[in-house]
Each structure stands twice: as C-alpha cells, then as structure tokens.
C-alpha positions as CSV (number, residue, x, y, z in Angstrom):
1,X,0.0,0.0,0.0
2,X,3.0,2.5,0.7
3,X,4.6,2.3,-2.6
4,X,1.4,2.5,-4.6
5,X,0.5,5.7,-2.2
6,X,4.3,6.7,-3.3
7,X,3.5,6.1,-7.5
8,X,0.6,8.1,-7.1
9,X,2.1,10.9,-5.4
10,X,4.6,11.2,-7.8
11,X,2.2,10.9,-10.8
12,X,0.6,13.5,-9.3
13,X,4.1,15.7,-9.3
14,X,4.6,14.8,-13.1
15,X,1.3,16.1,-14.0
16,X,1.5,19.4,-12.1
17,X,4.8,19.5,-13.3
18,X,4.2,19.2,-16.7
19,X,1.2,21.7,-16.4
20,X,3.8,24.2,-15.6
21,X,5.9,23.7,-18.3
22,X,3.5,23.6,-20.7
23,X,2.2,27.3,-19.4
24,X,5.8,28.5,-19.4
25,X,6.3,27.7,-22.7
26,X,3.3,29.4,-24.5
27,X,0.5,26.8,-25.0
28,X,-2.2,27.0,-27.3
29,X,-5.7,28.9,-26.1
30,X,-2.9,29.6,-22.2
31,X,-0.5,31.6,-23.7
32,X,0.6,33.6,-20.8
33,X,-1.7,32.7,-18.1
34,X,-0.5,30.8,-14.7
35,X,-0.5,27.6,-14.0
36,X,-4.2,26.4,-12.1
37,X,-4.7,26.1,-9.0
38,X,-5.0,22.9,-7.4
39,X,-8.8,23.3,-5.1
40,X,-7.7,22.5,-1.5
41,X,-9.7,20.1,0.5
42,X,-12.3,21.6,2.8
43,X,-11.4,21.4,6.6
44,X,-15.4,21.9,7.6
45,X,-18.5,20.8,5.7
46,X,-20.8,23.6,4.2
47,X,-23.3,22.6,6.7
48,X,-21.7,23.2,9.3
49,X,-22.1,26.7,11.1
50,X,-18.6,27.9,12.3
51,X,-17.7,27.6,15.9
52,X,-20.2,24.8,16.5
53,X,-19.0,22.1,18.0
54,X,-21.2,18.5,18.6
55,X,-22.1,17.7,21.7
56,X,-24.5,15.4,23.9
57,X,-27.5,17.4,25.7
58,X,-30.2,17.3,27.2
59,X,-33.5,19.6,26.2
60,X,-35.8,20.6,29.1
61,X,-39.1,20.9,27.4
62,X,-42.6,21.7,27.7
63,X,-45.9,21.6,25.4
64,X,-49.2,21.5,25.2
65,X,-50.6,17.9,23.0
66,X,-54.0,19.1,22.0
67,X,-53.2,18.9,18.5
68,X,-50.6,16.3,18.2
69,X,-50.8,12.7,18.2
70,X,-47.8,11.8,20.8
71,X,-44.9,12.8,21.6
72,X,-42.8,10.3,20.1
73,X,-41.6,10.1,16.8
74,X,-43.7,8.7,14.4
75,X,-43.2,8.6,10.1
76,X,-45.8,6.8,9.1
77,X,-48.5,10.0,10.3
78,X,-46.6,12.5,8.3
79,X,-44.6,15.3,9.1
80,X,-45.0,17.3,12.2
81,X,-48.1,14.7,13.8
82,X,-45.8,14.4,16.9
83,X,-43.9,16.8,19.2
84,X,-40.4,15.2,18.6
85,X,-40.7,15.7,15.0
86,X,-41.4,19.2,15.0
87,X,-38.7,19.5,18.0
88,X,-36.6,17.9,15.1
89,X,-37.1,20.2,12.3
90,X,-36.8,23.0,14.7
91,X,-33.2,22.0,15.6
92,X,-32.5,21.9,12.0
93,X,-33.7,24.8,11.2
94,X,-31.5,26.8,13.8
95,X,-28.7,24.6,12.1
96,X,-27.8,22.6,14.9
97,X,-27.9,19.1,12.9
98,X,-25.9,18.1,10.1
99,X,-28.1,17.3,6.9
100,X,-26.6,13.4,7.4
101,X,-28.2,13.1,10.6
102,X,-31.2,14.9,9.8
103,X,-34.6,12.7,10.6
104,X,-32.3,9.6,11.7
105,X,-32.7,9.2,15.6
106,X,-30.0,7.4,16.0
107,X,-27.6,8.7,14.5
108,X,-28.5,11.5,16.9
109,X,-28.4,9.3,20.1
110,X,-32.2,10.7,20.5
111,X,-33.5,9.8,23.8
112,X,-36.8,10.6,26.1
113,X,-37.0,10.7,29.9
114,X,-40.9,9.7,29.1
115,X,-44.0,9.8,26.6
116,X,-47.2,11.1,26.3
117,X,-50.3,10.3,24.0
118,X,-52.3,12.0,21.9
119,X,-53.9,15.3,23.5
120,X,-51.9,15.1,27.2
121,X,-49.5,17.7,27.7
122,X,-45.8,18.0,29.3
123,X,-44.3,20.7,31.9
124,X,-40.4,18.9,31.7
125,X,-39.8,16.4,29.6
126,X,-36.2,15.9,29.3
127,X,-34.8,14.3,25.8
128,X,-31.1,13.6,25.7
129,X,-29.3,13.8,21.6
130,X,-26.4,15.1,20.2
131,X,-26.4,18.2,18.5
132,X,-24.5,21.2,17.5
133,X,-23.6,24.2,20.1
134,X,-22.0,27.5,21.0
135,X,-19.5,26.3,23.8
136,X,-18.7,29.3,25.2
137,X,-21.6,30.3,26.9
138,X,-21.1,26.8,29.1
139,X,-17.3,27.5,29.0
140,X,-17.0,31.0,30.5
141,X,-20.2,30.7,33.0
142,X,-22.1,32.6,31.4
143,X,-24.8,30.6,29.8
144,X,-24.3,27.3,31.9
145,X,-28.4,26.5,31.4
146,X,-28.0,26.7,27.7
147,X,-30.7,29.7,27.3
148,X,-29.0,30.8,24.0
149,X,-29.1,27.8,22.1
150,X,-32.9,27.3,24.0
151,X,-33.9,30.7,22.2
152,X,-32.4,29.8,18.9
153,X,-34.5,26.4,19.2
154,X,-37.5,28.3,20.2
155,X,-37.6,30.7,17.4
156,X,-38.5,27.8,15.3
157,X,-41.2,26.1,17.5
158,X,-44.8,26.7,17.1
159,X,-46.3,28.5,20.6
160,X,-47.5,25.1,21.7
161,X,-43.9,23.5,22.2
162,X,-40.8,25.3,24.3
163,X,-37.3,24.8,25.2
164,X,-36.6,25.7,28.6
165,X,-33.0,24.7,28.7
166,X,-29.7,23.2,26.4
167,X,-27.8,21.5,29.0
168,X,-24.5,19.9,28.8
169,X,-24.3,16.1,29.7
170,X,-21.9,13.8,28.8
171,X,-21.9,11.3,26.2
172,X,-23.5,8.1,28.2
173,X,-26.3,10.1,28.8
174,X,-29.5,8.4,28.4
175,X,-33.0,10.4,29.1
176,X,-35.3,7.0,30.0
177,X,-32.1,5.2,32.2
178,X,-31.2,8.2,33.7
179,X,-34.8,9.8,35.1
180,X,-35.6,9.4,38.7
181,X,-39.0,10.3,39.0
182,X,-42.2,10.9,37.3
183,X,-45.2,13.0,38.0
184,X,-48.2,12.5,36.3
185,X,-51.4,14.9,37.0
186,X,-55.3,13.8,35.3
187,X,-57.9,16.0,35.2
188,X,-61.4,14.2,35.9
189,X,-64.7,15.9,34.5
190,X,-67.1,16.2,37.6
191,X,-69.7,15.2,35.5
192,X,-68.6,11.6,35.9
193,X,-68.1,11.7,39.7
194,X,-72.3,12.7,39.5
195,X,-71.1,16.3,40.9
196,X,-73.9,18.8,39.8
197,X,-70.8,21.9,41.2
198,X,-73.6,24.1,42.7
199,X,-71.8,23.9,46.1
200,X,-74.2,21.4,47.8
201,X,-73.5,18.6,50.6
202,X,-74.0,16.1,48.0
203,X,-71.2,17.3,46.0
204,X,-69.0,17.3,49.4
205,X,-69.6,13.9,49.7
206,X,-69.0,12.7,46.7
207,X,-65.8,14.6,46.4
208,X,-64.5,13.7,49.8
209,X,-65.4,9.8,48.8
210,X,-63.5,9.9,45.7
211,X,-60.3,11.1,47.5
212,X,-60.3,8.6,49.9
213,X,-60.9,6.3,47.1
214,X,-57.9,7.8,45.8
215,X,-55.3,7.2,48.8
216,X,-55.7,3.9,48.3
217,X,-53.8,3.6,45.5
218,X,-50.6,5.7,47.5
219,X,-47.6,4.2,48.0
220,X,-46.3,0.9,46.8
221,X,-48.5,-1.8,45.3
222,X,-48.3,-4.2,42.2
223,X,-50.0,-2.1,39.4
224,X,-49.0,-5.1,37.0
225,X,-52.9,-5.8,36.7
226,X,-53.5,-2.1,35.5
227,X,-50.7,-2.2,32.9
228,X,-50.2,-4.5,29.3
229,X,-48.8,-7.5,30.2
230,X,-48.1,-8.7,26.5
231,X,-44.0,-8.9,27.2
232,X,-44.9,-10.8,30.3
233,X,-47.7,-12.7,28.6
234,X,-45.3,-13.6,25.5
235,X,-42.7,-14.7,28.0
236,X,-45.0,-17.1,30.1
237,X,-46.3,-18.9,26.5
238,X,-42.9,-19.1,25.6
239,X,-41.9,-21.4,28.4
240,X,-45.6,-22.8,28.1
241,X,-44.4,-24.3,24.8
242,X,-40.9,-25.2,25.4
243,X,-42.2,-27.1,28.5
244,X,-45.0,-28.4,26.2
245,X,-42.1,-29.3,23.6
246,X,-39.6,-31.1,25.9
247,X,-42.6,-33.0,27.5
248,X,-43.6,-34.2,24.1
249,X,-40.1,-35.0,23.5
250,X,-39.8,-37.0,27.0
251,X,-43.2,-38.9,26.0
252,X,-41.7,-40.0,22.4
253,X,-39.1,-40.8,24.3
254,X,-40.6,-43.0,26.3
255,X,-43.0,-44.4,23.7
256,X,-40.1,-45.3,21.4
257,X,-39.1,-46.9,24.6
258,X,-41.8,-48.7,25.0
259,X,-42.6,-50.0,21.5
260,X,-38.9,-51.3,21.4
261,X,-39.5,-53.4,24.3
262,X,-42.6,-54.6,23.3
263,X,-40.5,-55.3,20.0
264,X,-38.1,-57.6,21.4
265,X,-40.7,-59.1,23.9
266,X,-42.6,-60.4,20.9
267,X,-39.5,-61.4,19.2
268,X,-38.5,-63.7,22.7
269,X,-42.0,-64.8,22.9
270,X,-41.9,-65.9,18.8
271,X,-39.1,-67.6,19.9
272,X,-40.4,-69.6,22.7
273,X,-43.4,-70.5,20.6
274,X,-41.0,-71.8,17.8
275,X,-38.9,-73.9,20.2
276,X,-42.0,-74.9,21.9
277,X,-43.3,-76.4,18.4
278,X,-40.6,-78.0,17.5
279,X,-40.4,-79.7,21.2
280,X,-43.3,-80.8,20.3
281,X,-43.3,-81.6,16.9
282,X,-39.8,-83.9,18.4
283,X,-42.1,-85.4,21.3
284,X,-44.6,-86.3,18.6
285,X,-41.8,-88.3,16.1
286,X,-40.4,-89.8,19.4
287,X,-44.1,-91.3,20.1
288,X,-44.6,-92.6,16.9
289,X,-41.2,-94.4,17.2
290,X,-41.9,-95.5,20.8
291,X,-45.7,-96.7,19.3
292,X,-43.8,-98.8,16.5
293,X,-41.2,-101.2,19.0
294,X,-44.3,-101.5,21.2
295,X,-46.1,-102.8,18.0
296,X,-43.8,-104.5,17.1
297,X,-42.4,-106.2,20.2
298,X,-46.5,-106.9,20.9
299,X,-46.1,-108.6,17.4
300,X,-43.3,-110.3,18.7
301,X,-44.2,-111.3,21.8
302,X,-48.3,-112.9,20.2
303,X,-45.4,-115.2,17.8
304,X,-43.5,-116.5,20.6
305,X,-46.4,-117.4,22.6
306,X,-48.1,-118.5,19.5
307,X,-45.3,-120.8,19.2
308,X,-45.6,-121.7,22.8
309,X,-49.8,-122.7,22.5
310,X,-50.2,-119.5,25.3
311,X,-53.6,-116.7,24.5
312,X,-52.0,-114.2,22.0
313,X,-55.3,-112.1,21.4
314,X,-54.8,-110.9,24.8
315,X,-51.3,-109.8,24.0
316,X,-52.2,-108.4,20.8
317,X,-55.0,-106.3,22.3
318,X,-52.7,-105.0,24.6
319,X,-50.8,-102.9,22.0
320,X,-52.5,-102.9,18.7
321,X,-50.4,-101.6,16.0
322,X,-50.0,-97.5,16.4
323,X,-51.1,-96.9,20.0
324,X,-49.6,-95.6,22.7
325,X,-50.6,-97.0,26.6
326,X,-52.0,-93.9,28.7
327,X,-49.5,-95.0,31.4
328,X,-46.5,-93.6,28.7
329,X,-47.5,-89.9,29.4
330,X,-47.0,-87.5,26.7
C-alpha cells in the first residue's frame, strides 16, 4: 500500500509539473496565463455553522398535545403529527444538525426521559441527543443553562412547544435510564363523579369519597394488573411451549421406549413359541417311534407265545399296532 501511495504521489508531481511547463512555454488557447490552481480540501463541511462544536445534551421541554398525536416520533403520520418531529425540524432549522443526521434518531443518540399520547401535555420532559452548540456560553459561565441555544430552538417552534434549557451532559447520557421520577397529574370531568358543582352537601360527599378512594392507591402496590402484560404474557407462553415441547419430546421418548420393548418381547416370545413347536413336533416323532417297537415287540411277543400254545389275542389287544398305553405320558 506504501509504494502504490508513493507512485501516485509522484504521478501526481509529473502532471503538475508538466502543467507548468507547458504554461511557461506558450500553449495554445494559455498563452501567458498561470498555471491552475490545485482546489484545496475543505477542513469543515458547508453545513456546518462555524464555531459549533457537537455535543451530547439534554432539552428541558414543555408543550401543550391538543393537536398532536404523541410525543414520540412517528413517520408513518406525516410530518410534524408528533412533538419530537417538530422539536426535530426545529433544531435543523437553527442549524444545529448536520443534513446526514437529519430525521435519523440514531444517529443523533435521540432519547426521552418519558412519553405522552395524543392530546396530554408535558411541563419537563427531558430528551437527551447530540447536536451542534456554542461552547462558550457553558465554557466562560455565562450561559451554563444553555438559554442561547434554548432561544435559537424556540424561534422555530410553534407557541404550543418550548425549550426551557440546552444542558450539557456527557456522552452516556441516556433520558429514559437516567430519570428518577415521574409525575403525572389527570384532570377528571365532575360530570362523571355525579357532581352537579352548585356547592351542595351532595357534592362534598361525593368529592371527599372519591379522595379517599384515591389514597388507596398511594404508595407501593403491584399495578402489574392495571398495565399490558403482552411482554410478560409472551414470556409465560414461551416457556408454556418449550415445557409443552420437551414434555412431548420426554413422552416420544418414552414411547419409542416402550414400542422397542414390546418389539423384542414379541420377538423372545416368537421364539419360545417356535422352540415350543418344535419340542413338540420332536415329542410327537419320538411317540410314533416308541408306538412302533411296542407294535412290534407286541407282534413279537403274540409269535412266541403262538409258538408256545399261550392266549395271543390278549397280547395283541394290549398294544395294537399304532397306540400308545395312557401310562406312557406324553
């Protein structure tokens, strides 16, 4: 990389070289003029107001949300439906953003210490980004609250929206991590509470009830019930179905279990059953040989005492040819 840096520095040379020479000696259409000048790379971009400098901040702000749909930023409802876009094109307006970062929240760190919905309204919101400032009112003392760059903000806000303060912070500054308190006030038509506000007893009592109904909710209490549990909701049927999962995992498990075993039962009893047969099937060829010497030595036996003048049918009817005496057993 060095010494193609190097050949193109010197190719550079050559050329601006050889521009010179050509000037010097008369050429055609530059007779006499000097040699160009070579344009010099720009040290700040034309955006960029002189003796800003960019820095992390936090805005102190306050509005009033009757006609604006939130606070937060929000495309998709056009431009200037919501009290940070309009904060945003007021900021670069004044020139405190760089066209780059311009409607791109994070490349400006953009952060809010809290939101509102459509119609409520805000005395100090804080919202922490990094923008473009005049150090030296924060450097010298003089302007240590930021009201300057607070004015310059202002003069291109609508009457509804203000910027108390431009405070320096430093660069881990988060708005929503770093807020240690909120205070939220609600108004609550009368109407609703059944109050008729003609100063009677009735109106006493009902307004007397509804505060003590009030205190109750003072102090520390799980308010999980009152709020949208879909994270919490989403976690718990996440679980629900990796439980479900590994327990039908476990159960296939154990069926596959189950089926092998009953596999290689059936196999042990198929082979019990065939050696049982063929037991068998040996008992019954051992019974027909056992049935023939009994024949035959009944056959034998009727001769000789047919020779010797004894009874033979007795002998014969003993163990007629292909029997087997009950007395054998199987």
């Amino acid at each position: 990389s060095f010494c193609k840096a190097s050949a193109h520095k010197t190719l550079y040379i050559i050329e601006l070289n050889t521009m010179e020479s050509k000037n010097e000696e008369g050429d055609p259409g530059k007779a006499g003029q000097p040699a160009e000048e070579v344009p010099q790379p720009q040290t700040r971009r034309p955006d960029k107001e002189e003796g800003l400098s960019k820095r992390a901040v936090a805005l102190h702000t306050g509005y009033v949300g009757t006609s604006f749909k939130g606070s937060s930023v929000n495309r998709s409802l056009g431009e200037g439906a919501t009290i940070e876009q309009v904060l945003e094109d007021a900021i670069f307006k004044a020139n405190l953003v760089l066209e780059t970062n311009y409607q791109s929240f994070s490349r400006m760190h953009w952060s809010r210490a809290s939101r509102t919905d459509k119609g409520v309204h805000s005395l100090g919101t804080v919202m922490g980004l990094r923008m473009l400032i005049d150090e030296s009112g924060y450097l010298n003392g003089t302007d240590k609250e930021g009201g300057a760059m607070a004015d310059r903000i202002n003069a291109h806000l609508p009457p509804e929206i203000s910027v108390f303060a431009v405070q320096k912070v430093n660069k881990k500054f988060d708005a929503r991590a770093m807020c240690t308190g909120r205070t939220y006030e609600y108004y609550l038509p009368a109407f609703l509470l059944g109050m008729k506000c003609d100063g009677s007893e009735g109106d006493a009592e009902r307004l007397a009830a509804f505060r003590a109904a009030l205190q109750l909710y003072v102090g520390f209490h799980p308010f999980h019930n009152f709020t949208k549990r879909r994270a919490h909701e989403r976690e718990v049927n996440d679980n629900k179905s990796y439980k479900k999962q590994r327990k039908g995992e476990s159960a296939s498990g154990r069926k596959g279990g189950a089926q092998a075993q009953a596999g290689a039962k059936g196999e042990a009893v198929a082979s019990a059953t065939g050696a049982a047969e063929t037991h068998v099937a040996v008992l019954g060829a051992g019974e027909q040989n056992a049935g023939g010497q009994c024949a035959g030595g009944a056959q034998e036996a009727g001769a000789e005492e047919q020779k010797a003048g004894g009874e033979t049918g007795v002998a014969g009817a003993a163990a007629a040819p292909g029997t087997v005496p009950e007395d054998w057993g199987p």
